[in-house]
Structures are given as structure tokens and as C-alpha cells.
N, C-alpha and C positions, 0 to 999 in steps of 0.2 A: 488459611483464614484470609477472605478477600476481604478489605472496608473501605469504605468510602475514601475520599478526599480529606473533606472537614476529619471526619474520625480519625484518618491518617495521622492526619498534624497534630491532634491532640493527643493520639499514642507516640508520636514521636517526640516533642515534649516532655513528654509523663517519663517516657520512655529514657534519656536522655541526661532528665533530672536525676531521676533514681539511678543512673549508673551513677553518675557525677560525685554526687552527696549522700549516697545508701552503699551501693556496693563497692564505691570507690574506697572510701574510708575505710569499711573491714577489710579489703584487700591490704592498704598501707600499711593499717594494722599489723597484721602477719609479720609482713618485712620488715617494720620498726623494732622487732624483737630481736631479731639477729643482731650478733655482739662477734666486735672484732679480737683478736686475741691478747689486747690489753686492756679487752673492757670497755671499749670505746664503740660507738655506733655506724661509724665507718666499715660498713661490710656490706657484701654482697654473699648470695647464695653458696658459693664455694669459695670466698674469698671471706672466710668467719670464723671462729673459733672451733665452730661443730660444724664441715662442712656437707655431713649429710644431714644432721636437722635441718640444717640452714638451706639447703636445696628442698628438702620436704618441703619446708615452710613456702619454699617462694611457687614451688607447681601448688600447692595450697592457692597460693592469689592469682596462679594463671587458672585452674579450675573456677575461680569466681571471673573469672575474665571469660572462660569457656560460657558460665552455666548463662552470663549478659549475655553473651551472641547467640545463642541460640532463641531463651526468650525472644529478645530483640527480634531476630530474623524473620523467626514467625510475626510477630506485631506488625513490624514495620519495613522490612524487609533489609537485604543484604548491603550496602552502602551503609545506611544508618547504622546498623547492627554493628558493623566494623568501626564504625566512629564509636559509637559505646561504648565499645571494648576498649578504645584506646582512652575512654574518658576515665573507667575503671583503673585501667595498667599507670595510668599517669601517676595515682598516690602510691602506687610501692617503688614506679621510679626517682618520686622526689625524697622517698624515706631511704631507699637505699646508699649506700656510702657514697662518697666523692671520691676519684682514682687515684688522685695525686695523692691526696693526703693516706689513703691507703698504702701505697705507694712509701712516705714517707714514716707510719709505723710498722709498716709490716716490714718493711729494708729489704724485698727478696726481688728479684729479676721473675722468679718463676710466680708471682702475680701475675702478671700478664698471660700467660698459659692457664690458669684457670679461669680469666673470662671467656678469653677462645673456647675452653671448653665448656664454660656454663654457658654462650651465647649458641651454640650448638644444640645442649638441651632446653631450655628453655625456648629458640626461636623454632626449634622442632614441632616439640608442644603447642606453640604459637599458630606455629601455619596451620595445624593438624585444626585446631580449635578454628582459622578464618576460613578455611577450607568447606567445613561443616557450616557453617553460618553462614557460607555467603551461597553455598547447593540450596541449603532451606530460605533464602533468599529469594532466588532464581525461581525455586519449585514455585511461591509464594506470585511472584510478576508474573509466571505462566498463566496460572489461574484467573489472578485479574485481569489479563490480557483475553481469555476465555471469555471471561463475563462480560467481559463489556465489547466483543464480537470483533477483537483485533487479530491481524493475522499474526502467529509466532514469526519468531525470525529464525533462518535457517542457519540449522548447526554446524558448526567446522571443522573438517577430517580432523582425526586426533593427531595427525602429522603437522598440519599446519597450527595445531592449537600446541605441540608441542615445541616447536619453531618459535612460536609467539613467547611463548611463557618464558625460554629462555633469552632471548632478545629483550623481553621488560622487564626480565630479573638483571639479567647484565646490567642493562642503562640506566636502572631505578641502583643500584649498588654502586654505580659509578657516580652519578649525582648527586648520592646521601655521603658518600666519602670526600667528596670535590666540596659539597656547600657547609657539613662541618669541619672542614678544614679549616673555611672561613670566618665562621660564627665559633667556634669552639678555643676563645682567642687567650681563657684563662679557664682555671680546671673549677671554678667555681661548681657549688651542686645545681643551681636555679639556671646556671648558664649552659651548662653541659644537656640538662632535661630541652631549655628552650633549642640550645643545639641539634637534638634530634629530632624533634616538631617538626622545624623550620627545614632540615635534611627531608623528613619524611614527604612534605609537602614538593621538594622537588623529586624526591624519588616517585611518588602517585603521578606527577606531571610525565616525568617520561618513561614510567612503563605504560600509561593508557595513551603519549602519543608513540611509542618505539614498539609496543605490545601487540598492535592489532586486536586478536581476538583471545587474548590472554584476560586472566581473571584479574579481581585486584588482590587476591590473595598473594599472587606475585611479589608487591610490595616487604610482605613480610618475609617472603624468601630472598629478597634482597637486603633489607635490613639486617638480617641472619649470619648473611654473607659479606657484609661490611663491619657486623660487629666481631665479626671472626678473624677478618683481614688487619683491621687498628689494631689491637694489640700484638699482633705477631709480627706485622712489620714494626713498630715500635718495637721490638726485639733485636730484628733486624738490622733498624736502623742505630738507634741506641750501642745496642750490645750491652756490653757489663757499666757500661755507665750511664744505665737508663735511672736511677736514683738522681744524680748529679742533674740529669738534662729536667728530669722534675723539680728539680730545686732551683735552676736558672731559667725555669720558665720557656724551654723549647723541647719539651716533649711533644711529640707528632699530634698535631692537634684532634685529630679525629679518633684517638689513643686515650683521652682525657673523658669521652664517653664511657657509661659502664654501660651492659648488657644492656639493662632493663630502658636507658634512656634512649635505644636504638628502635627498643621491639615497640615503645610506647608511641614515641615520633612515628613507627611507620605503619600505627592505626591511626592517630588524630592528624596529625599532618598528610598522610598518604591517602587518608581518606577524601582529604580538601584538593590533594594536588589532584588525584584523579578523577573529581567531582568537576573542578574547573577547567581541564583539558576537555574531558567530556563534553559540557558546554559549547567549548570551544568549536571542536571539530561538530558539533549537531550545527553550529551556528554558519559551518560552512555549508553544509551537506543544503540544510535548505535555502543557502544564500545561492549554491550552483544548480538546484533544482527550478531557484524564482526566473534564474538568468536563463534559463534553458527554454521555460515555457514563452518568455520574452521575446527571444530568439525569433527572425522571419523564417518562414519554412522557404 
């Protein structure tokens, strides 16, 4: 589907809105249902009383998370469509439980190994759905690049795109670990969600500058791999007295994110950070193209 300019921005809009305030809410929905095992709201997908309802339920809000990105893609294309998605994921990461305090009823150590392994399933899911969105994305720019009689750009060996991807997955998972370390300063739920935004955002920053020719789906595989890494070093680091360091307030700060607050931060935030790197380096590309033509032969 090619459209204009003007029509763009009003399907991006429309577009935008309705993840936001339509599909965002029935997703929260979903995850607001899960109950922790004394009853309390404090859960997450396998971190619940029923933890295989409780995982139905949440690939439940990641399928509404899928069926925005794809809509989207087509609309408006891949960029936008990823922002969507993260506008959608955002209300089941703010309904889902807070870790400390999980932490604090549940009394077990082996909490923290079920987000390792929910953020596993779930950023799976995750990548699989930005993956598809952001190809019908891409397919979408082809086309309008056709119609309006622009040359494509040329494609890169799958060696060096396979080079790339893992290079802006490393440094996009190194950045989302390093900046909520720093934001992530109390286990608060509102602080932990803005924690992973504000991670996400430097994670998109340097996988599209550390990436090359890598997608921004990469994000999510880094996100993935940072939400996997906090809890298990928390493990590590802790040990048997990872309850105590929760209750004197120096559990591993990037440990105090749950799953869903990672995968969310790195559509909304990852979509900004790699939106504005972008800029960035366009804004060299034609600052060295103006100096060039300047240049005395």
C-alpha cells in the first residue's frame, strides 16, 4: 500500500492513537488478570499462581502486540509500526507486578529464573512478531521508492548483515544494562517501566550507530538478552541472600526490571533511539557530500 505524505501522517496518527488507547488497554487488560500466589497482583507470566495460564495470557497481549505491527507496517510502515507495538506492550508492562515486591511474597531465590525464562519466551515471540513488521515495513518503502522513481539501495551480503546484527545486538544489550543500572535506582513499578524506555532509547542509539546494516529488530534481541542476563546475575551476585539485598534496597539494579518492562522500552524507547541516530548520521552523510562538492577540483 503506497500513500502519500499528507495521508501518511494521518495514518500515522490514527495509527498511533489506536495502539495507544484501543489496543493498548485490551492488552493490559489480559495481564491485569494474573494473580500472584497469595492473591495479590504482583505477577508476571510465570511468576503467578497458574504459571501456564498466566503465560497464555501474556503471548495473548503479545499477539495483540503482533496483530498492531503488522496492521501498522502496512499503513505506515516499519519504524512507526515498531513504535506501536511498543505503545500497545507498554499497558501490560505497567499492569504487570513489580520485582521486589514479588520478591518479597513469593520468598524464593528461584523467582528470578522464571523471568530468565519468561524473558526468553516472550522476547522470542517478540522479535519473531518485529521481524514480520518491520520485512512488511521494508516491502512497503520499496514500493514507494518505485512510485516515486527512486533508485533502491543496495543489499548487503548476508555475512556482513550477519556481522552487523550481532555487533547492534551486543552494544544495544550493553547500553540497556549500563543505563538501567542507572535509572533503575528503586524497584518502584512506574520507575522500573520508565527504566526500560529510557534503556531502550540508548539501546536503538547504538545498535543503528554500532549496527551498520543491521535491522531494528536487533533491539528486541537485545532487550531479550539483557532481560535474561539481570536476573541471573542477580543470582549470582546475591546468592541466597538475594531477599535481604531486596529489602536493604541494593539488589542489582537492572534485576528490579521485569520482562515485559525490557521488551516494552525496547519498541518505544529503541524506536526513538534508532530514529535519532539515524538522523544523526543522514545529517553527516549530506554535511560530507555539501563539503565535497565545495571542494576545489
Amino acid at each position: 500500500m503506497v500513500v502519500s505524505g499528507m495521508r501518511r501522517t494521518i495514518l500515522t496518527g490514527v495509527t498511533l492513537g489506536a495502539a495507544g488507547l484501543l489496543a493498548g488497554p485490551m492488552a493490559g487488560a489480559l495481564v491485569a488478570n494474573l494473580r500472584a500466589v497469595d492473591g495479590g497482583t504482583n505477577a508476571t507470566a510465570l511468576a503467578s499462581a497458574a504459571p501456564i495460564a498466566g503465560l497464555a495470557v501474556t503471548v495473548g497481549a503479545i499477539v495483540i502486540v503482533a496483530a498492531v505491527g503488522t496492521l501498522s507496517g502496512w499503513l505506515v510502515g516499519g519504524g512507526r509500526a515498531l513504535f506501536a507495538m511498543g505503545l500497545v506492550l507498554l499497558w501490560p508492562a505497567v499492569r504487570s507486578g513489580a520485582v521486589e515486591e514479588m520478591l518479597r511474597s513469593d520468598r524464593s531465590p528461584g523467582l528470578m529464573r522464571s523471568f530468565a525464562i519468561e524473558s526468553v519466551i516472550l522476547g522470542g515471540l517478540l522479535a519473531l512478531a518485529a521481524i514480520a513488521t518491520d520485512r512488511i515495513g521494508a516491502s512497503i518503502k520499496r514500493k514507494r521508492m518505485r512510485a516515486n522513481g527512486d533508485s533502491l539501495p543496495d543489499v548487503a551480503p548476508a555475512r556482513k548483515h550477519a556481522i552487523d546484527t550481532a555487533l547492534a545486538t551486543t552494544a544495544s544489550a550493553v547500553a540497556m544494562v549500563f543505563v538501567s543500572w542507572l535509572v533503575a535506582i528503586e524497584g518502584l513499578k512506574g520507575q522500573t517501566t520508565a527504566a526500560g524506555v529510557i534503556a531502550g532509547v540508548a539501546g536503538g542509539l547504538m545498535a543503528r550507530l554500532a549496527g551498520g546494516e543491521a535491522s531494528r529488530w536487533t533491539i528486541v534481541l537485545a532487550a531479550t538478552a539483557a532481560a535474561v542476563f539481570a536476573p541471573l546475575w542477580a543470582i549470582h551476585l546475591h546468592g541466597a541472600d538475594i531477599l535481604q539485598a531486596s529489602y536493604a534496597g541494593v539488589l542489582f539494579p537492572p534485576a528490579r526490571l521485569a520482562p515485559l518492562d525490557w521488551l516494552a522500552g525496547s519498541l518505544v524507547g529503541g524506536s526513538l533511539g534508532w530514529s535519532w541516530a539515524s538522523s544523526s548520521l543522514q545529517r553527516e552523510v549530506d554535511a560530507d557530500a555539501q563539503n565535497f562538492r565545495r571542494a576545489p577540483a
